[in-house]
C-alpha angles and dihedrals in degrees: 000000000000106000136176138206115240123191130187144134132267141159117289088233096056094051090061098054101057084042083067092039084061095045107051083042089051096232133110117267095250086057087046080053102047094048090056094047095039087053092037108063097056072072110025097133092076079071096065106071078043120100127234114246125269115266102252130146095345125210139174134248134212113191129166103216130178102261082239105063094049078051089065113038082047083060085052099044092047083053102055090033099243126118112254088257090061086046095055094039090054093047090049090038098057097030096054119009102028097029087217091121120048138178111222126176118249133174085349085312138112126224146155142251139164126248104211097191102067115114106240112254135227104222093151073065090054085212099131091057118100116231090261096058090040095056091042090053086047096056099035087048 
């Protein structure tokens, strides 16, 4: 399989939470990765009324993806005119900070759609974290 690294920056909270997305899915985080973006370009116009994440604690990400599949998320990215790294932000940002984008199983398929009525949340703030979560991000930051 032909593969390519891909590196870009993205908030610290949002790393770990794909980190957990591939754990509990038993994959790396470049697989949990590939699946999103693999499921997320059949509909990636719900990203575009959605806003890129706030700029917070930036790290950045090395991931080993199927040239394919950044073939085809770049597809996705020139037609909504966003860089692939925006792409890839806002997909994180509203699946698993804001809630506003969600994968939901459908005739043995998964797809995506956007949930408008969620409050906007502060992660950079870190508030909506219990102590717990807070202290685990700390140390792991």
């Amino acid at each position: 399989m032909n593969t390519r690294v891909l590196s870009f920056r993205l908030p610290a909270v949002m790393l770990e939470a794909l980190t957990i997305i591939a754990f509990d899915a038993e994959i790396s985080v470049s697989g949990a990765l590939d699946w999103l973006l693999q499921h997320s370009v059949r509909h990636c116009d719900l990203l575009h009324d959605l806003e890129d994440c706030p700029e917070c604690d930036s790290v950045k990400l090395d991931a080993r993806l199927p040239a394919s599949t950044l073939y085809f998320v770049s597809l996705a990215a020139n037609g909504l005119r966003i860089s692939r790294s925006v792409y890839i932000r806002k997909l994180l940002y509203h699946l698993c900070i804001t809630g506003r984008l969600q994968f939901v199983e459908s005739d043995g398929r998964f797809t995506d759609r956007t949930r408008r009525s969620l409050p906007k949340i502060d992660y950079c703030s870190r508030e909506y974290l219990s102590d717990e979560d807070l202290s685990r991000f700390q140390s792991a930051g």
